[in-house]
C-alpha distance (Angstrom), angle and dihedral (degrees) to the residues before:
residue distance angle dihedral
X1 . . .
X2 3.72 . .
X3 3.79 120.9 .
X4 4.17 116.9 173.3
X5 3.93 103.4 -178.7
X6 3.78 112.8 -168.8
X7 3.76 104.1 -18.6
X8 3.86 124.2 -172.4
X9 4.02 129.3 166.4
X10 3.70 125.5 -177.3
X11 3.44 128.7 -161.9
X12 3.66 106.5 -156.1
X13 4.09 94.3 -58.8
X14 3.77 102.3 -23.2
X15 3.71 118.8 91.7
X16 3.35 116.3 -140.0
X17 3.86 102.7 171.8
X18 3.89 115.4 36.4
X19 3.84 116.5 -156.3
X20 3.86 91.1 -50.7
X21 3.66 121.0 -164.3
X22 4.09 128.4 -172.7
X23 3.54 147.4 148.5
X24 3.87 129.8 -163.5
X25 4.13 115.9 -168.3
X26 3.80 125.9 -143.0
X27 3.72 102.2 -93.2
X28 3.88 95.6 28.4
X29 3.79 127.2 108.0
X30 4.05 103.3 -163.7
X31 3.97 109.3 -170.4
X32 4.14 108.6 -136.1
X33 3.48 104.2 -138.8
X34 4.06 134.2 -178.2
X35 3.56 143.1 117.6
X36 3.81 120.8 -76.0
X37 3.56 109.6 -81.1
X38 4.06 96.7 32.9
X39 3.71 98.3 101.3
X40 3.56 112.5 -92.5
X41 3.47 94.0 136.0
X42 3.95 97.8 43.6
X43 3.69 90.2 55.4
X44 3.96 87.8 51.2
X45 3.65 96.1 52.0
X46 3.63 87.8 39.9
X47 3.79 89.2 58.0
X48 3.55 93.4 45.8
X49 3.76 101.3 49.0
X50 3.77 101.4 -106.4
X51 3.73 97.1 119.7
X52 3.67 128.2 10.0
X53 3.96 122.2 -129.7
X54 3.58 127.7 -104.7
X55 4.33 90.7 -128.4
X56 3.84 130.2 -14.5
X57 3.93 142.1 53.1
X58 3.37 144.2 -73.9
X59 3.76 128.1 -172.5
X60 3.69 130.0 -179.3
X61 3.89 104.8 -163.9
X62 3.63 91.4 -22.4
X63 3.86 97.5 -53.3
X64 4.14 111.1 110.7
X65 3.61 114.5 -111.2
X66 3.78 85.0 -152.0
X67 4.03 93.7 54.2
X68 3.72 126.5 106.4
X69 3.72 109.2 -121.2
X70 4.07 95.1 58.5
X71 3.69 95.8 -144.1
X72 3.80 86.3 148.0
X73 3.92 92.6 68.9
X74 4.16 90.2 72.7
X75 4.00 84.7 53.3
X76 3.75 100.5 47.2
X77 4.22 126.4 67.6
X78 3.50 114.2 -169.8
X79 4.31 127.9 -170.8
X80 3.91 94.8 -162.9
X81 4.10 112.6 -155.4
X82 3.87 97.5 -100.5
X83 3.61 97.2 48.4
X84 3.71 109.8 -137.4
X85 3.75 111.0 -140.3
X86 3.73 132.8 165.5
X87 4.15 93.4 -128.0
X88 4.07 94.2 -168.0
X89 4.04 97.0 67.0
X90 3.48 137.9 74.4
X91 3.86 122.2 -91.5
X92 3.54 85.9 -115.4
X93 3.92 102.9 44.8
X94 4.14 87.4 49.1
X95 3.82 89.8 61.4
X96 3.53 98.8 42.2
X97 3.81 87.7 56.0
X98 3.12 87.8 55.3
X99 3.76 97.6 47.6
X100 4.13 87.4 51.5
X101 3.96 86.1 54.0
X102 3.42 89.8 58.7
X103 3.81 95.7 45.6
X104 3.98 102.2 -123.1
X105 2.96 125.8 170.9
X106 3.47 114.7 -152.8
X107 4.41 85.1 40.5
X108 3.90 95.7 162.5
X109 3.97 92.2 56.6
X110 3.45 107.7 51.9
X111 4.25 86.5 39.2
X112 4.11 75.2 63.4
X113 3.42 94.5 50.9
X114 3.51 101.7 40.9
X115 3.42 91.4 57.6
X116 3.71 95.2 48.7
X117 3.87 94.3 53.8
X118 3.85 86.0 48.4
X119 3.76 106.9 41.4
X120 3.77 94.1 -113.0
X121 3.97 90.6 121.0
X122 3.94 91.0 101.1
X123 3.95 96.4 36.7
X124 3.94 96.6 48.8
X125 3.61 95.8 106.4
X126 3.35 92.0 43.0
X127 3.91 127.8 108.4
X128 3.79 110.8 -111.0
X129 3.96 93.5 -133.4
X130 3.95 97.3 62.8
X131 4.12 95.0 47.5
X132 3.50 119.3 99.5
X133 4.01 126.9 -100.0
X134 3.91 92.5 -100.9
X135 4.21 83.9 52.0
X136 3.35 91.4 48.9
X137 3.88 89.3 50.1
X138 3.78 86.6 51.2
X139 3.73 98.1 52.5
X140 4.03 93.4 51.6
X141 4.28 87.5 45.3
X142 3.96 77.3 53.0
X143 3.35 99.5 46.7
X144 3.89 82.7 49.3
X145 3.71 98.6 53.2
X146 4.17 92.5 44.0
X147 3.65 94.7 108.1
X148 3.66 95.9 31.4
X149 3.40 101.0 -122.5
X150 3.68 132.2 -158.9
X151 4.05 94.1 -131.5
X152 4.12 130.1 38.0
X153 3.37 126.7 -166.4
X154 4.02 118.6 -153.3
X155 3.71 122.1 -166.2
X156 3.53 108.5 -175.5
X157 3.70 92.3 -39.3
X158 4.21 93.4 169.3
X159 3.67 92.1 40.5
X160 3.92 107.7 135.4
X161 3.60 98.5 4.2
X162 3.87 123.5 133.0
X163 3.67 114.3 -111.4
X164 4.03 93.6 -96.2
X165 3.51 92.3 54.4
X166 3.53 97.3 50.3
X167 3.67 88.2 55.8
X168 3.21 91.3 49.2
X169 3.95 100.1 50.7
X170 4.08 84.8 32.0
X171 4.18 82.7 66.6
X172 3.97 97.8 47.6
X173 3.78 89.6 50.6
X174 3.59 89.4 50.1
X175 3.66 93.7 46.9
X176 3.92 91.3 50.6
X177 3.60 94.1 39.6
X178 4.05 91.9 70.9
X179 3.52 93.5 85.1
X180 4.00 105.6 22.6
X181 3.66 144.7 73.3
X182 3.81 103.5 -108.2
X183 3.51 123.6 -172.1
X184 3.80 109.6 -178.2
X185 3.94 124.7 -178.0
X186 3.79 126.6 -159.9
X187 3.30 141.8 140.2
X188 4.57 95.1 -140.6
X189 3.49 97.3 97.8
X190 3.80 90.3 -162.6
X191 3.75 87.8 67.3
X192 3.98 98.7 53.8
X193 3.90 88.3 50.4
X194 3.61 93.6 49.3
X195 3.87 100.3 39.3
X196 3.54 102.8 18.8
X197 4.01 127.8 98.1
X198 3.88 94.7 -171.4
X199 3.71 129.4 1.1
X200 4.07 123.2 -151.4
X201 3.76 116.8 -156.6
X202 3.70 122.2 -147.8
X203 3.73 133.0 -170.2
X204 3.53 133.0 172.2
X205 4.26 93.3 -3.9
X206 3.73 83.1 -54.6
X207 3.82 139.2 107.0
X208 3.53 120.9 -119.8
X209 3.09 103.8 167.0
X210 4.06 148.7 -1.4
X211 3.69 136.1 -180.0
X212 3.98 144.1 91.5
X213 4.30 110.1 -47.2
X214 3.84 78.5 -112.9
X215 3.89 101.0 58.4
X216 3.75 90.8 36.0
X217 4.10 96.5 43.2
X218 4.35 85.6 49.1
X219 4.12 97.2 43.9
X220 3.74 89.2 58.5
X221 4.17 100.5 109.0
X222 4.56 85.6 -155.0
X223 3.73 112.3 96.5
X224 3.53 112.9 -166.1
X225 3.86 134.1 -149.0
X226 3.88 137.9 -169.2
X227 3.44 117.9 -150.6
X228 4.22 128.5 179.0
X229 4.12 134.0 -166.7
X230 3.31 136.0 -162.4
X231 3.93 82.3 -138.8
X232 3.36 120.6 17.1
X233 3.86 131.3 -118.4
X234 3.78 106.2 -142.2
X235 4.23 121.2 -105.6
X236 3.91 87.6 -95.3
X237 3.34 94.7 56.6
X238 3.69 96.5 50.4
X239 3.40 84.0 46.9
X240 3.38 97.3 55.7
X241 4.02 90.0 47.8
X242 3.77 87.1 51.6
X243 3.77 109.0 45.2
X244 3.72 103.9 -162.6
X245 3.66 111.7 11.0
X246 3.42 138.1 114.7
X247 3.87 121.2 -103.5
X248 3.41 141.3 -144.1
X249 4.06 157.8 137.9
X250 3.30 132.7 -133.0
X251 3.33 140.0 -148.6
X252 3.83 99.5 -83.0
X253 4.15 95.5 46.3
X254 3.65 93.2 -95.3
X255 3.78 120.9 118.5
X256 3.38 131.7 -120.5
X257 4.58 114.3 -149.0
X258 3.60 115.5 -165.7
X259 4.26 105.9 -168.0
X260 3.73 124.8 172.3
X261 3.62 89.4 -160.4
X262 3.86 118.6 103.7
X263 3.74 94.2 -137.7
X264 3.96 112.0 110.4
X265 3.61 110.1 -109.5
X266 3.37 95.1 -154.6
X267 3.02 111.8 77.4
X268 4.17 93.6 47.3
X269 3.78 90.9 48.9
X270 4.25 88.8 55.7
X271 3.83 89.0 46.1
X272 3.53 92.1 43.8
X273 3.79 88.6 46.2
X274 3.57 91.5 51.5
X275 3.77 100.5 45.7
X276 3.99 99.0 52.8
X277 4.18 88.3 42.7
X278 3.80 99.0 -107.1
X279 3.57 120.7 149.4
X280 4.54 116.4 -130.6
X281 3.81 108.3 -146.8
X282 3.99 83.7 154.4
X283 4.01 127.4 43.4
X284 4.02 124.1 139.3
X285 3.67 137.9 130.0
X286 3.94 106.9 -115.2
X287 3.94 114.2 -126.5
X288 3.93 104.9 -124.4
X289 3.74 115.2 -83.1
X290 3.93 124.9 -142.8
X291 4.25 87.2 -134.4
X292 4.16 89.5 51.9
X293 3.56 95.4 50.5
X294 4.04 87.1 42.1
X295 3.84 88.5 56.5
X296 3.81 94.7 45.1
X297 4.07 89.6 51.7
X298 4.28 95.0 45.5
X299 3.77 106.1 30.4
């Protein structure tokens, strides 16, 4: 598991993380989500040993991140944004390097089974530089997985790919993710509610907010509603109709009202509608989206 307790990290005067507090289960993927600039990345490299933090802990299956033997690097796999990868070797001859690094044993076995729970079977004796970007992705998720550890870290591992590879990548993180501690940043918020068990939300080095994208999408207190014309009242209008709310169109005409009121706006718009001689083609209450309740946490 994954347990930060109280984390802060200063660069010179700015904070960049501010008394940060998480905690990722065996068997959970949690999506790390926040704005650019709110410290995603610092609390990655701070996970993985790349910088230390100015106060707080860090524990990777109980060991300290922050203590001086490092017995919490054999536990931890990390697939770092900018996937380093030796392009000149073999498939193959990358991940057993990687297996000798981490001292097993038995290296040529688990290269074998790596490559099986990652689709690499067929591109083993392949060079790394002519296989695609979701190959590439594969190798460095293998070369995370090697020593089957307890705890992954994944930066932006779908970043760039085409929409079958993410699939495809989406359903070996999945797979692993049964019976680790995954903590998986991105900024596609399709992917967290797709792959994602839990999501935390950070903004400005702080947490806002942490749960599963059910609990979080369902506490919001904003309902929101599309509604369509044939003609179109003007903003005003609907704002008139809608005392309160926030207004406005998307990119097929239709507009989009965001109300913290509990009243059902449906019913007023149709009346509304009706009174001034517009005609609905469009009128439903939108279920909660991950990306809306995102924007209402960050902006």
């Amino acid at each position: 598991m994954i347990r930060i307790q109280s984390l802060c990290k200063h660069f010179g005067n700015r904070q960049v993380l501010d008394n940060l507090s998480l905690e990722v289960a065996n068997g959970q993927i949690m999506g790390l989500l926040g704005p650019n600039g709110a410290g995603k990345s610092t609390t990655m490299r701070i996970l993985t040993g790349a910088i230390a933090p100015t106060s707080g802990e860090v524990y990777v299956n109980g060991l300290s991140v922050t203590g001086d033997d490092g017995a919490w690097r054999a536990k931890l796999g990390y697939l770092p944004e900018q996937n380093p990868l030796y392009a000149e070797l073999y498939t193959y001859e990358y991940l057993y390097h990687v297996a000798h690094l981490y001292g097993l044993k038995d290296a040529k076995k688990r290269v074998l089974e790596v490559s099986e729970l990652t689709g690499l079977t067929e591109m083993r004796n392949r060079r790394i530089k002519i296989l695609s970007k979701g190959y590439k992705q594969r190798v460095g998720l293998a070369a995370a997985l090697i020593a089957d550890p307890e705890t992954l870290i994944l930066d932006e591992a779908t970043n760039g790919l085409d929409p079958n590879q993410i699939v495809e990548i989406r359903n070996v993180i999945k797979e692993v993710g049964k019976q680790k501690a995954v903590l998986f940043s991105t900024h596609i918020m399709q992917e967290v509610e797709a792959l994602c068990d839990s999501v935390a939300i950070i903004r400005e080095g702080k947490l806002v907010a942490v749960g599963s994208t059910q609990e979080l999408m369902a506490s919001r207190d904003r309902r929101s509603y599309v509604v369509g014309f044939v003609s179109s009242p003007t903003p005003e209008e609907l704002h008139q109709w809608c005392v309160g709310a926030t207004i406005s169109q998307e990119a097929n005409g239709d507009w989009l009202i965001r109300t913290s009121s509990n009243e059902d706006l449906r019913p007023v718009l149709f009346h509304q509608a009706s009174a001034h001689g517009y005609t609905l083609h469009t009128l439903y209450q939108r279920a909660s989206h991950l990306e809306e309740v995102f924007r209402t946490l960050t902006l």
